[in-house]
Every structure is written in C-alpha cells, then in structure tokens.
C-alpha positions in Angstrom: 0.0 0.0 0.0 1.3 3.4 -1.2 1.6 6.1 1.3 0.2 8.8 -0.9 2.0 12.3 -0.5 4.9 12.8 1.6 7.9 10.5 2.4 7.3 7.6 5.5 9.7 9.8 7.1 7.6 13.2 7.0 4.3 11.0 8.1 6.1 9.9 10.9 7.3 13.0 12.3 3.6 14.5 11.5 2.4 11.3 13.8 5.2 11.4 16.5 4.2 15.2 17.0 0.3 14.5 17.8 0.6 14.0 21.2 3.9 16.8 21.8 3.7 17.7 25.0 3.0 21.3 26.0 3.8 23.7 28.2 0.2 23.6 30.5 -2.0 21.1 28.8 -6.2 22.4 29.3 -7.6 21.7 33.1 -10.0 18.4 32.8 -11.9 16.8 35.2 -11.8 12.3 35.1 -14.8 10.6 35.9 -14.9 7.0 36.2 -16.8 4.8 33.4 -17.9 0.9 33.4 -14.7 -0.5 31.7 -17.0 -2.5 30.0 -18.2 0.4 27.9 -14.4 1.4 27.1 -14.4 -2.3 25.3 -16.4 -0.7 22.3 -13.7 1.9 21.1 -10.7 -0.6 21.4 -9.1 -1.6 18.3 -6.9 0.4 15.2 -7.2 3.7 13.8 -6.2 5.0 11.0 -4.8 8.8 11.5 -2.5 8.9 8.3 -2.7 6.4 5.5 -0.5 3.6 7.1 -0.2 5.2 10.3 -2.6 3.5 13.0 -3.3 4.6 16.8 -4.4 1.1 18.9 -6.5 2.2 21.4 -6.4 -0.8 24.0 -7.6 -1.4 27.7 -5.9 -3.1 30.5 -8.6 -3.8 33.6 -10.4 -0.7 34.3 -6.9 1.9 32.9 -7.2 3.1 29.3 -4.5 3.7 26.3 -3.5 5.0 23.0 -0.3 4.2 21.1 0.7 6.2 18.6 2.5 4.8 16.2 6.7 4.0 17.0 5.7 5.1 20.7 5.1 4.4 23.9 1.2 3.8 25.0 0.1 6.9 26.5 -2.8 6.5 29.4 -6.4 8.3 28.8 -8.9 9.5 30.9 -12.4 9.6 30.7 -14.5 12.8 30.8 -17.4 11.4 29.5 -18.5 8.2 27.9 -17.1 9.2 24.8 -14.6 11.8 25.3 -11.1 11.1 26.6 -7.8 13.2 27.3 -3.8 12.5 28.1 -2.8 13.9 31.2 1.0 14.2 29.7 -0.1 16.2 26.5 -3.5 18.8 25.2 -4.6 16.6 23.3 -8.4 15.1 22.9 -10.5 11.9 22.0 -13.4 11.7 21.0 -15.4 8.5 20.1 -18.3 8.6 17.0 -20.6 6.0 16.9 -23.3 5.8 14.5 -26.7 5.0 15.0 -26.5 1.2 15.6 -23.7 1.7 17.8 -20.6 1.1 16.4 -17.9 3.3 16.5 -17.1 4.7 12.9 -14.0 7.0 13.8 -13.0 9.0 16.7 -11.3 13.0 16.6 -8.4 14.1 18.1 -8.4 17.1 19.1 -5.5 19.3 19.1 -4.2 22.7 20.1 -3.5 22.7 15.9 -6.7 21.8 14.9 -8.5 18.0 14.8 -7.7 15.2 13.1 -9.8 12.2 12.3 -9.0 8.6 12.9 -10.9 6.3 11.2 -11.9 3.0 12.8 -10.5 -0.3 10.8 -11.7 -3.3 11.3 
C-alpha cells in the first residue's frame, strides 16, 4: 500500500508530533466509566494512510499508542470523550446510529484530526 503524499519519514514526524507535550496542557476533570463500555472503542485507527493509533484497555486503565511510541494513558471525561494527562490533546469517540464506532477525533491545540476506525 502506497503512502500517498509525503515521504514515510515526514508521516512519521507528523504522527510522533500529535501528542507533543506542551507547556500547561487544558484543566480536565476524570470521571470514572464501566470499563465495560471502554471495550467498544478498542481496536486500530487510522490517522495517516498507514499510520494506526491502537486504542487498547488493560482492567479498568485506558490507552492510546501512537505509532513507534510508547502507550500513553487516557482518561475519561465522559463516555465518549477522553484526554492524556501528559499532552493537550483530545479523544473523542463517533458511533453511528446502531452503535458502532465509525471514527473517533483528536483534538489538538493545531486543529483536529480524524482517525478512522479499521476493522
């Protein structure tokens, strides 16, 4: 599969700086969800043709791995919205009406990107 425009290189450095930390990432406020629901969103997305976050879940603690790094831990703010502690950056899950998740948005200081949900 061809990685459309740009070099791998330039992809990855787009990727590796999604979740750049920052000087005083936005106040949020966790609440605590059913793990059970968080079992929905896990799985691969898409965020640059051949670039994949894995959002996984490990008992009742939540991640997302960029790709060539380290899992980072996210929090819930709501059932469908999610933040890192370590960086300002957003998640939020998009189900459709059935109640499968189609994509979720990240949302950064630099605007939002989509992450489409593969299967």
């Amino acid at each position: 599969s061809s990685l459309g425009h740009g070099d791998p290189g330039s992809i990855a450095r787009h990727i590796a700086g999604l979740y750049a930390p920052v000087l005083k990432p936005a106040e949020h406020k966790t609440i605590r969800i059913d793990p059970g629901i968080f079992d929905v969103y896990v799985g691969k997305y898409e965020v640059a043709p051949g670039a994949f976050i894995t959002i996984s879940r490990e008992g009742d603690r939540f991640y997302a791995q960029p790709p060539n790094q380290d899992r980072s831990e996210i929090f819930a703010e709501s059932e469908t919205s999610f933040f890192l502690k370590d960086a300002d950056a957003q998640l939020t899950f998009v189900l459709d009406a059935r109640g499968n998740v189609t994509h979720f948005v990240l949302h950064r200081r630099d605007g939002d990107l989509e992450a489409k949900r593969m299967r």
